[in-house]
C-alpha positions as CSV (number, residue, x, y, z in Angstrom):
1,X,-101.8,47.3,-102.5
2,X,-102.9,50.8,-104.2
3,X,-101.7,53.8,-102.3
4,X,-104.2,54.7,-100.0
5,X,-104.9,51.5,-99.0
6,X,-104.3,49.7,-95.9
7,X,-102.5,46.7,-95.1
8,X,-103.4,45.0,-91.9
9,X,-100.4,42.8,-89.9
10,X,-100.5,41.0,-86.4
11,X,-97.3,41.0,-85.0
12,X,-97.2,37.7,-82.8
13,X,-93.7,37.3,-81.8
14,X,-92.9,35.6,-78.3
15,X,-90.3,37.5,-76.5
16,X,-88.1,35.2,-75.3
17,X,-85.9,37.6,-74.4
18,X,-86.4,41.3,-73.6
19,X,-85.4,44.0,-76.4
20,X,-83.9,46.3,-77.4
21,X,-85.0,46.8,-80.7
22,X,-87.4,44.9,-82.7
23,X,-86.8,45.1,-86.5
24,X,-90.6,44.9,-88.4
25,X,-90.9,43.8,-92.1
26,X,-93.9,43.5,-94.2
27,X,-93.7,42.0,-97.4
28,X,-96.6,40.6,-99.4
29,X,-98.8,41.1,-95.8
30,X,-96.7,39.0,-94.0
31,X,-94.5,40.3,-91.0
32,X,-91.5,38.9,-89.5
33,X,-90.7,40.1,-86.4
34,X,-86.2,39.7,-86.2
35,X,-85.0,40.4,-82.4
36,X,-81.7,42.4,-82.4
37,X,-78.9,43.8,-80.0
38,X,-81.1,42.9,-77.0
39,X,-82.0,45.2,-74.3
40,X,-83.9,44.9,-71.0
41,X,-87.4,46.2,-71.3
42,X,-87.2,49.0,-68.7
43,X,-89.5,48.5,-65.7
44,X,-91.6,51.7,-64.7
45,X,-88.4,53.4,-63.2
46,X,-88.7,54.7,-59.6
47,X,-86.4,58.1,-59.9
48,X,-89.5,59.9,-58.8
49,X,-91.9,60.4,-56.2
50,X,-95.7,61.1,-57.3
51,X,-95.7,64.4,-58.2
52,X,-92.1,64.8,-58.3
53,X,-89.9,65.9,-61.9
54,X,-86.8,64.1,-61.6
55,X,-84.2,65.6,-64.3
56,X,-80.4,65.0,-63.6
57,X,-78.1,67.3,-64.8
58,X,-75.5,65.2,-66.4
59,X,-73.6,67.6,-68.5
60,X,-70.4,66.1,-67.4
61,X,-70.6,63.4,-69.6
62,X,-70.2,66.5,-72.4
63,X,-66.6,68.0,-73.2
64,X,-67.4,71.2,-75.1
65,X,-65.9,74.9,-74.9
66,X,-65.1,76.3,-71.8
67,X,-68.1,78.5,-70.5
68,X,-67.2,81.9,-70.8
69,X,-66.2,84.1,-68.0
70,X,-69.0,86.0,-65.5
71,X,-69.1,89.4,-67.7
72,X,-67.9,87.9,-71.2
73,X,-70.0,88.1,-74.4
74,X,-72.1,84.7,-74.1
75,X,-72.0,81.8,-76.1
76,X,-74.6,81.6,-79.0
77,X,-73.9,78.2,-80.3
78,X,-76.6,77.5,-82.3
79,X,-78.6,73.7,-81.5
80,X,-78.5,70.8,-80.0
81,X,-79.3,68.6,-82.7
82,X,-80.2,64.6,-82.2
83,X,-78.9,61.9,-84.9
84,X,-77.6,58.4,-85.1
85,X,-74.7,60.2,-87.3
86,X,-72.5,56.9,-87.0
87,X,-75.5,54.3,-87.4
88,X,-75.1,51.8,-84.2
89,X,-78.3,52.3,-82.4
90,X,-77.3,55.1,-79.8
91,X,-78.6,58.9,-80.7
92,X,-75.5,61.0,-81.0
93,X,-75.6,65.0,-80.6
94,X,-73.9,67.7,-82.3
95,X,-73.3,71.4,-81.2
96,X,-72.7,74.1,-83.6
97,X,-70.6,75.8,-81.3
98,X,-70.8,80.0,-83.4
99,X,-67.1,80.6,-83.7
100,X,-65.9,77.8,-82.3
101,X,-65.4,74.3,-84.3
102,X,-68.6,72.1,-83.7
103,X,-69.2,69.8,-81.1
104,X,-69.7,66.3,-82.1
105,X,-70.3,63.7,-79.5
106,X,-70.8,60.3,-80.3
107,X,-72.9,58.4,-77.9
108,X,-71.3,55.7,-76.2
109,X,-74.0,53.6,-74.8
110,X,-75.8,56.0,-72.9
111,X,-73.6,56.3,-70.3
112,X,-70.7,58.5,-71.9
113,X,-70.1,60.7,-75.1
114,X,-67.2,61.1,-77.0
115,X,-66.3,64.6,-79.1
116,X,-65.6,63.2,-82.7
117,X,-64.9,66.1,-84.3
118,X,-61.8,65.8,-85.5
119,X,-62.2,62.4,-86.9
120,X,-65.6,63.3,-88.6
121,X,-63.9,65.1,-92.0
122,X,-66.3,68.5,-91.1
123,X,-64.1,71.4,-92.1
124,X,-62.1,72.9,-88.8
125,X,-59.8,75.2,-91.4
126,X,-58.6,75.9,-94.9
127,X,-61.8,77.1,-95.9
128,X,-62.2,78.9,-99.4
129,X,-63.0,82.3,-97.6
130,X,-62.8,84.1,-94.2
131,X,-64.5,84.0,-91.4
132,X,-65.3,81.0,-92.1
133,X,-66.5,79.9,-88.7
134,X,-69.7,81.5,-89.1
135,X,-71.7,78.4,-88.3
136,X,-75.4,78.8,-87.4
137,X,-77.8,75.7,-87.3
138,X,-77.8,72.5,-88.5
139,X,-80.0,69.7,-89.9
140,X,-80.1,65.6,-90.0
141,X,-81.6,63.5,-92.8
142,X,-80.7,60.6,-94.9
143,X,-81.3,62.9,-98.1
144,X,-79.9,60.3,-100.7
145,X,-81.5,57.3,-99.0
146,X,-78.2,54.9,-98.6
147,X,-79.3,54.1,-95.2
148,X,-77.2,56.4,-92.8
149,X,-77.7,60.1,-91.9
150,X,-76.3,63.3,-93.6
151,X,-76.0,66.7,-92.5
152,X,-76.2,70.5,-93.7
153,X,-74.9,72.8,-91.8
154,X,-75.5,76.8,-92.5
155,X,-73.3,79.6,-92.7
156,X,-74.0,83.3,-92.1
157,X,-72.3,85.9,-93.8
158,X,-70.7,87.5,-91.2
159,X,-73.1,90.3,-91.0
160,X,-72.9,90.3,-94.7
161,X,-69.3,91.3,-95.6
162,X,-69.2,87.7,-97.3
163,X,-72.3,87.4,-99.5
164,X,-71.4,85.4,-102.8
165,X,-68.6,84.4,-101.4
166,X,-70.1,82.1,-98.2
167,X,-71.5,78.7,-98.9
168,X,-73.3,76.3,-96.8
169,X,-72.1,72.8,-96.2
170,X,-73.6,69.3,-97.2
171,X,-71.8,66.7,-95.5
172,X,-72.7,62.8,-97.3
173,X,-71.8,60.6,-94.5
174,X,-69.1,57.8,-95.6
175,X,-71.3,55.0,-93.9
176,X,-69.0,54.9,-90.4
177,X,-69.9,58.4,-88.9
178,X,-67.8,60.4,-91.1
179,X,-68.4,63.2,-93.6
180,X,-67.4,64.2,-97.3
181,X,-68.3,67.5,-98.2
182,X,-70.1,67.5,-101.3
183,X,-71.5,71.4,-101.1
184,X,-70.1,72.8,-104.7
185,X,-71.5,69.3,-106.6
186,X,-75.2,69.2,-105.2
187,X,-75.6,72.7,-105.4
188,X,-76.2,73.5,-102.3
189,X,-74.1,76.6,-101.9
190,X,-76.9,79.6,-100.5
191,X,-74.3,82.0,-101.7
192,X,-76.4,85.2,-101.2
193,X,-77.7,83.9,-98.1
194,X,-77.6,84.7,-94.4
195,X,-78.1,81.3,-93.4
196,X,-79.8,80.4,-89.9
197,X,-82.5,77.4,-89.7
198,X,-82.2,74.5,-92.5
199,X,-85.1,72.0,-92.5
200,X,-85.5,68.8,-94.2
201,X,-89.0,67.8,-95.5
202,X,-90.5,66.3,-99.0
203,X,-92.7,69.2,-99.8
204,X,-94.0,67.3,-103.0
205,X,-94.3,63.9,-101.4
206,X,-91.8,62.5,-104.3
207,X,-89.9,60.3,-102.1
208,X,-87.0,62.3,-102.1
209,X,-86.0,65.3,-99.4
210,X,-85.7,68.5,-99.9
211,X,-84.2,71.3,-98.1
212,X,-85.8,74.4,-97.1
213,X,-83.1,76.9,-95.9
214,X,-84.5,80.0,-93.8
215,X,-81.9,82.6,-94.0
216,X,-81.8,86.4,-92.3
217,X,-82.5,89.6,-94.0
218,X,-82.3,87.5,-97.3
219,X,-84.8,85.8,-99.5
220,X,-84.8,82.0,-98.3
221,X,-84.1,79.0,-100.8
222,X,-86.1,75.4,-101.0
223,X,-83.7,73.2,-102.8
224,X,-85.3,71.0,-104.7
225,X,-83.8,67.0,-104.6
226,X,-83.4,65.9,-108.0
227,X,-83.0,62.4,-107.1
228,X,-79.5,62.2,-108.7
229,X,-77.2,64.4,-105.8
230,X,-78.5,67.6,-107.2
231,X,-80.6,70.2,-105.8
232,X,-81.7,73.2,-107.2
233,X,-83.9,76.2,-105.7
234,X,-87.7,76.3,-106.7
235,X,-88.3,78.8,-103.4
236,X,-89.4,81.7,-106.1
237,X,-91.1,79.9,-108.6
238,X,-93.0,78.2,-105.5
239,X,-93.3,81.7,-103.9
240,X,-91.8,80.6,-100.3
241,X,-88.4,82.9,-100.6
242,X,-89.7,85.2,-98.0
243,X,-87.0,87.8,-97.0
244,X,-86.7,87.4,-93.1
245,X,-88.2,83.9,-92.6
246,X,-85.1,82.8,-90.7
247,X,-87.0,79.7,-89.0
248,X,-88.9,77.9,-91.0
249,X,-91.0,74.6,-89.5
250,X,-93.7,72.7,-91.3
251,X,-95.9,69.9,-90.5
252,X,-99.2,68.9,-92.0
253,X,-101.2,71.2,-90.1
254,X,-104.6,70.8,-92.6
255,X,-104.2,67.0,-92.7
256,X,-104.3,66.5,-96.2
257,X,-100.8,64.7,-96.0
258,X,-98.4,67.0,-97.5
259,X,-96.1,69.1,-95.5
260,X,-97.3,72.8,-94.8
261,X,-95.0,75.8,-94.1
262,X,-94.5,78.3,-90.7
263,X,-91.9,80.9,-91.0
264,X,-91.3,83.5,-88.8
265,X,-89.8,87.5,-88.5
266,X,-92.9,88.0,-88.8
267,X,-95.1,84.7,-88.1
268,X,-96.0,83.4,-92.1
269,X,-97.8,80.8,-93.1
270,X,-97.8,79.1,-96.6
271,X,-100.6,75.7,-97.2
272,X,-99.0,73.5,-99.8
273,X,-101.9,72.8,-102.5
274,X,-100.5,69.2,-103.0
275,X,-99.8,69.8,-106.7
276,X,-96.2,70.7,-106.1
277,X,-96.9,74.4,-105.3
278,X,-97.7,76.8,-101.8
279,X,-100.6,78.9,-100.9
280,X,-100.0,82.1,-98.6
281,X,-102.5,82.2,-95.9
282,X,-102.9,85.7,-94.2
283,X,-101.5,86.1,-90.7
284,X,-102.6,89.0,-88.3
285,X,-103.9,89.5,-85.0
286,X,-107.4,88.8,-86.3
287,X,-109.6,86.3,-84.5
288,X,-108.6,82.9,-85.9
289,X,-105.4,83.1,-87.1
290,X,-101.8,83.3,-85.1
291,X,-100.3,86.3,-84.4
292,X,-97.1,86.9,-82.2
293,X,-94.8,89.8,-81.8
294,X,-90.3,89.3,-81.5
295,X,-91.2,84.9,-82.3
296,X,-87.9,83.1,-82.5
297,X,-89.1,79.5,-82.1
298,X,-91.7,77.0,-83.1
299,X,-92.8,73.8,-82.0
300,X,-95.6,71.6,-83.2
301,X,-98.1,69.2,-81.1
302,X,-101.1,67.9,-81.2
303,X,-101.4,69.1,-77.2
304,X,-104.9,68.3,-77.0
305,X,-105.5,65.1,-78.5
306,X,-108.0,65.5,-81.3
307,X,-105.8,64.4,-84.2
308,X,-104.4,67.4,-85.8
309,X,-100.9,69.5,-85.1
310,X,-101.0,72.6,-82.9
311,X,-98.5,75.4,-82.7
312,X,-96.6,76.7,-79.5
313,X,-94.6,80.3,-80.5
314,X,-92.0,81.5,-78.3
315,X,-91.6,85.4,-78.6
316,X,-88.9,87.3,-77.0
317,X,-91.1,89.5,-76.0
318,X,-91.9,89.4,-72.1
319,X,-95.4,87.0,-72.0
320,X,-96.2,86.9,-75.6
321,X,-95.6,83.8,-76.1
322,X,-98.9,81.7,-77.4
323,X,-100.1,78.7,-77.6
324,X,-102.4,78.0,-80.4
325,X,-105.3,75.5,-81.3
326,X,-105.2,74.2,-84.7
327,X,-109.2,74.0,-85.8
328,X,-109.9,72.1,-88.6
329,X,-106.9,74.0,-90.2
330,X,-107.3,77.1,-88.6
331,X,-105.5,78.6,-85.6
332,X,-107.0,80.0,-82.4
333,X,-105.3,81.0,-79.7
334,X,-105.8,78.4,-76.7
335,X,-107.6,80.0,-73.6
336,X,-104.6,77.9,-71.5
337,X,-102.1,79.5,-69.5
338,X,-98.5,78.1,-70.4
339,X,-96.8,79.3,-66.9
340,X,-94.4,81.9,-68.1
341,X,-93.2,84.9,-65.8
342,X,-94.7,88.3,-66.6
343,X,-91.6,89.6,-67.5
344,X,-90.2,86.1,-69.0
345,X,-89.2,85.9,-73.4
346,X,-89.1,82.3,-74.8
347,X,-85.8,81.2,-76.7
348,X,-86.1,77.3,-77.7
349,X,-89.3,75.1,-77.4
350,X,-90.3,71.4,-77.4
351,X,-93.0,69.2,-77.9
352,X,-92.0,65.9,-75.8
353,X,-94.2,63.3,-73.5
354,X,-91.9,63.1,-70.4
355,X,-93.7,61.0,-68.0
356,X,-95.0,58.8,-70.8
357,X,-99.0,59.2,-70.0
358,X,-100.1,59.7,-73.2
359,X,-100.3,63.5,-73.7
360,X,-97.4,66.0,-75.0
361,X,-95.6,68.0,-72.4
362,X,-93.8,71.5,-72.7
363,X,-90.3,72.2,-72.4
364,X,-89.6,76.5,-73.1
365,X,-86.2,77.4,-72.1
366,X,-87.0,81.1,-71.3
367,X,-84.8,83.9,-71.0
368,X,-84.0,83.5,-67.8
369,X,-85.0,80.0,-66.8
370,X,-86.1,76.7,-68.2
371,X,-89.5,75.5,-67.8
372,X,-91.2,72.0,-67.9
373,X,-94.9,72.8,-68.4
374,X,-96.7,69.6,-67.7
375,X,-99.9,68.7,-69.9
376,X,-103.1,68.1,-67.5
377,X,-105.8,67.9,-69.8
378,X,-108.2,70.5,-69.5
379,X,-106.7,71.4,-66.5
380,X,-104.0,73.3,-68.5
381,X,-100.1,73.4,-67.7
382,X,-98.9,72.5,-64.3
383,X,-95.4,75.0,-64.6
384,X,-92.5,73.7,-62.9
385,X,-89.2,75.4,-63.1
386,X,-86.2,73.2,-64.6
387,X,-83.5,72.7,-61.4
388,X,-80.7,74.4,-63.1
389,X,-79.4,77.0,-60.9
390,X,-76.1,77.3,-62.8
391,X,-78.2,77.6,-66.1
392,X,-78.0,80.9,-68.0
393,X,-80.2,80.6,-71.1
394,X,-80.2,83.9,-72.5
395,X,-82.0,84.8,-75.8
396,X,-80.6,82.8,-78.2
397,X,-80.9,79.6,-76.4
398,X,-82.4,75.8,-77.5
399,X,-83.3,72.8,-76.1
400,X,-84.4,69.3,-77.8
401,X,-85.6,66.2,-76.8
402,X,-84.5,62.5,-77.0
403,X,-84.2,59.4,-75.2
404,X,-80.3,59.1,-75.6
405,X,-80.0,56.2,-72.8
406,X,-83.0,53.9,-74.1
407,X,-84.6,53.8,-70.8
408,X,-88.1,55.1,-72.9
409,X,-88.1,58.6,-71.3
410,X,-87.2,62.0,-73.2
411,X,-83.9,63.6,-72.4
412,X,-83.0,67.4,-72.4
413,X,-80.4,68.8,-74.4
414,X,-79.8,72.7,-74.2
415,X,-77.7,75.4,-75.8
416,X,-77.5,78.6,-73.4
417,X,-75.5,81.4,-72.9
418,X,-72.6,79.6,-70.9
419,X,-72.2,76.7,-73.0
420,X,-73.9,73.0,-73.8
421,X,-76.3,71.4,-71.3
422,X,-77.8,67.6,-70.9
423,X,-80.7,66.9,-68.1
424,X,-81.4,62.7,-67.7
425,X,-85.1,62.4,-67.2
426,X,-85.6,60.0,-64.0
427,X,-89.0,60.6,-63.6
428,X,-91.5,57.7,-63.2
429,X,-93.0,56.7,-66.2
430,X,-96.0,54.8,-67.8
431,X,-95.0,52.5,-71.2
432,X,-93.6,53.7,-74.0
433,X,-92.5,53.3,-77.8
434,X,-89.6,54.6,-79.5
435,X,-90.6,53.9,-83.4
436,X,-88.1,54.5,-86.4
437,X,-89.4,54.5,-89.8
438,X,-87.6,53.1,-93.1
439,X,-89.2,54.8,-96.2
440,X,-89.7,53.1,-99.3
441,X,-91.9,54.7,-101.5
442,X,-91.7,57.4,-99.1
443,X,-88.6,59.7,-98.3
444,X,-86.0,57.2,-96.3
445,X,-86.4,58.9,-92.7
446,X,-90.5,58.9,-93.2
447,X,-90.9,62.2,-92.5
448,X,-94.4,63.4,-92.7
449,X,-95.7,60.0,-91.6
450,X,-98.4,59.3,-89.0
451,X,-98.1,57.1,-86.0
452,X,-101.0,56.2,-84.1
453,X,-101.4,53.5,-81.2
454,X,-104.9,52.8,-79.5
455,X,-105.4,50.0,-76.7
456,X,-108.9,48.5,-76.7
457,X,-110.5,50.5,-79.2
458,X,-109.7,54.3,-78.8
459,X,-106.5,55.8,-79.6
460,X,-103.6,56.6,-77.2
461,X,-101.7,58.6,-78.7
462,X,-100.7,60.0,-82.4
463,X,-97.5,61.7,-83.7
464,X,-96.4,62.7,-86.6
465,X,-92.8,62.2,-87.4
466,X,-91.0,65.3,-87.6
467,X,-87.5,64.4,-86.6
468,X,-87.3,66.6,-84.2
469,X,-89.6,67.8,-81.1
470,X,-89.5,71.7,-82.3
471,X,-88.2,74.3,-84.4
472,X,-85.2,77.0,-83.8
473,X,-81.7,76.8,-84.5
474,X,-80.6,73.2,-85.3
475,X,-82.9,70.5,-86.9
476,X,-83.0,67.0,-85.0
477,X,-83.7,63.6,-87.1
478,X,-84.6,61.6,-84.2
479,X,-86.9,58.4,-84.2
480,X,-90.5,59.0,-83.2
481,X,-91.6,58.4,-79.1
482,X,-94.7,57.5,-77.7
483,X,-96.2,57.9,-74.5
484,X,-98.4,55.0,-74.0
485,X,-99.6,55.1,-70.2
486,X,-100.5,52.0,-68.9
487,X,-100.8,50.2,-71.8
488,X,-98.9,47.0,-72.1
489,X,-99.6,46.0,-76.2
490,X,-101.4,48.2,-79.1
491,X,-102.1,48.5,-81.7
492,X,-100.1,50.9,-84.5
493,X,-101.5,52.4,-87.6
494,X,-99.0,54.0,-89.7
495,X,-99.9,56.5,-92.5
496,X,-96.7,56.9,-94.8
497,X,-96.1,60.2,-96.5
498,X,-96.8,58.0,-100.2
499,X,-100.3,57.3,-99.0
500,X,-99.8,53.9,-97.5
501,X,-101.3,53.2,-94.2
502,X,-100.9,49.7,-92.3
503,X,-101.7,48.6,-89.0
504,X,-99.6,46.1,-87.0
505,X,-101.4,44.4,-83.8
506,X,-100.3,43.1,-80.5
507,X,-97.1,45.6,-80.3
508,X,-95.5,44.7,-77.5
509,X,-94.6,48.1,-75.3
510,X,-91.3,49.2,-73.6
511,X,-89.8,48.5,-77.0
512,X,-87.7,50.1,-79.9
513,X,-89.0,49.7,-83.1
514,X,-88.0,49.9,-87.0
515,X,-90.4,50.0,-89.1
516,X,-89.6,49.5,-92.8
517,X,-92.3,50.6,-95.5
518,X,-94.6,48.0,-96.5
519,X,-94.5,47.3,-100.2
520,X,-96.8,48.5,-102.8
């Protein structure tokens, strides 16, 4: 099959048993369907009456550092960030934890989590310089394609006393949920750099990922994946080393199928020309094109349903955060109201379907209070406040999405002022799939790819795979979920990042998928 083409499967498997995870492989247009670690498909769950948000605060089941005192400096610790770090099928989370060594809790079967960090070779001392504990965000990928995840985690430079001194850290994992750092011999050092956001993404659709690295008050670095371990920064010869982009995001907001650019301090946009290169576009307040004062956070989603990514910004700014229409490439602002207080700054932002009908939902942990802003159509946002009351979010808070108990709905994890956070969504849901996506000829995690599923004819819903649900401090690489309604089989079409698109019938619902690259 060229590239381009598309490969049509029908996936006729009868369940004898309920699962947990089917595992789909296509090889010369034929697809075997392979049933393992079974799991009961979840009946629609009844934590909620109609009308109701159910979300359980369960952030027992997480150890981290005590919260601080009523009057102490607050915590800013930098992510939640969702990955299967130690490859068993359960979504593990890792905190940053600023100043503190990181939290790393591996998920126990959705019921408890246990703090790895000191089993999981990350650095707690004997660092090369001081002040080393100067971690900022972190990002998930499986950059060398070996099958399990890796991480990078950035370093500031403590206010800048140790530029060209600080490095970042790229941590291989060892195949069991353990790290060796392997900074100094990929490259990956960002030595002049005042690290904050790192993002993963294959910005020249090579099949290999690359590493975008926003930094503060610095010019930021794309690292360039050589294929062989080694990366080396293209950001100026590509002219994306903007000085103050400290939170890049991308997704494929024109739809040509390459990965486009969003920075922010101030909101910049950069369209990749799918030769290998970037195109600024101009930003201002103009009619047409995004403008928002103080942004700290992106989040990408196609909130209205017509097949292409739009873009919420969170601004610390009172009510200036926006939510903005992406048209035919272009960005309007979206004449919706998103349920924010007059006086109420964004901090973190997510992109998630959390009753499973079909449309994406908002979650913006404001400066004061979370919010779940519930997608009605063209009715708007229905704005209902997050039941917290012990929650102090604070500027420099983020939340993220995942389903880390594989009942099909979207989970909450937060970073606030006073510590870590996790909210179990009980609400009553509609079907669902959770889909994870096995590059070939495509970067391993299939990032960039495009997942569709229609029932009877029109589409349901479409995603594409970002890894995470939206853009701030930490970087998630978690598997793709779909809201699905009422539907109980559809049909997928799946266009990979190389150009491949296939389409796999009779998909059963309620199900986790894996979904390997078809072959050439």
């Amino acid at each position: 099959m060229d590239n381009g083409g598309t490969t049509r499967h029908t996936l006729a498997v009868s369940f004898a048993s309920p699962s947990r995870t089917v595992r789909v492989v296509a090889s010369r247009g034929v697809v075997a369907a392979l049933l393992t670690a079974l799991l009961p498909a979840a009946a629609a769950p009844a934590g909620a009456a109609d009308g109701e948000w159910a979300f359980r605060d369960v952030s027992g089941l997480l150890a981290g550092p005590a919260p601080p005192e009523p009057g102490a400096e607050p915590r800013y610790d930098y992510g939640p960030l969702w990955g299967d770090l130690d490859g068993d099928g359960w979504i593990d989370l890792l905190f940053m934890n600023h100043g503190d060594p990181p939290s790393l809790y591996r998920n126990g079967d959705g019921a408890r989590f246990e703090d790895r960090f000191e089993k999981s070779g990350l650095r707690k001392d004997v660092w090369l310089y001081p002040q080393h504990q100067d971690r900022h965000g972190g990002a998930c990928a499986d950059y060398d394609a070996d099958g399990d995840v890796d991480l990078v985690i950035t370093h500031g430079a403590m206010r800048g006393e140790t530029l060209g001194v600080k490095f970042d850290e790229l941590l291989a994992n060892q195949g069991d949920g353990t790290f060796a750092e392997v900074s100094k011999q990929a490259g990956v050092l960002n030595e002049q750099g005042r690290a904050r956001t790192p993002v993963w993404l294959d910005y020249d659709n090579d099949g290999l990922l690359d590493l975008l690295i926003g930094n503060f008050i610095s010019p930021n670095v794309l690292l360039r994946n050589r294929g062989d371990g080694t990366f080396h920064d293209v950001a100026a010869e590509l002219g994306v080393d903007d000085e103050g982009g400290a939170h890049p995001s991308w997704t494929d907001w024109d739809g040509d199928g390459d990965p486009d650019l969003l920075t922010l301090w101030p909101v910049g946009m950069s369209r990749n020309d799918g030769q290998g290169g970037f195109t600024p576009r101009p930003v201002s307040n103009a009619p047409g094109e995004p403008w928002v004062p103080g942004p700290v956070a992106t989040a990408w989603g196609d909130f209205d349903g017509d097949g292409d990514a739009d873009v919420f910004i969170a601004s610390r700014q009172g009510p200036l955060s926006r939510l903005f229409a992406n048209q035919a490439g272009r960005f309007a602002e979206a004449p919706l109201a998103i349920g924010l207080g007059p006086d109420e700054g964004g901090a973190g932002a997510a992109w998630g379907d959390l009753d499973n009908d079909g449309d994406l939902d908002l979650v913006v942990l404001g400066t004061r209070q979370a919010r779940l802003l519930e997608n009605r159509g063209a009715g708007g946002f229905t704005s209902r406040a997050l039941p917290a009351p012990g929650l102090r979010p604070g500027v420099d808070g983020d939340v993220d999405l995942a389903d880390f108990d594989h009942d099909g709905r979207l989970d909450l994890a937060i970073n606030a002022e006073d510590g870590q956070h996790l909210f179990r969504n009980e609400l009553a849901t509609g079907s669902w799939l959770v889909t994870e996506l096995r590059g070939s000829a495509s970067n391993a995690g299939g990032l960039g790819a495009t997942v569709s599923a229609s029932a009877a004819g029109p589409i349901v819903t479409g995603r594409q795979h970002l890894g995470d649900t939206g853009f701030h401090k930490s970087v998630s690489c978690a598997p793709l979920h779909l809201g699905l309604g009422e539907s109980d089989r559809v049909e997928l079409e799946i266009r990979w990042p190389s150009g491949r698109r296939e389409r796999l019938a009779g998909v059963p619902t309620r199900r986790r998928l894996v979904l390997p690259e078809p072959a050439g």
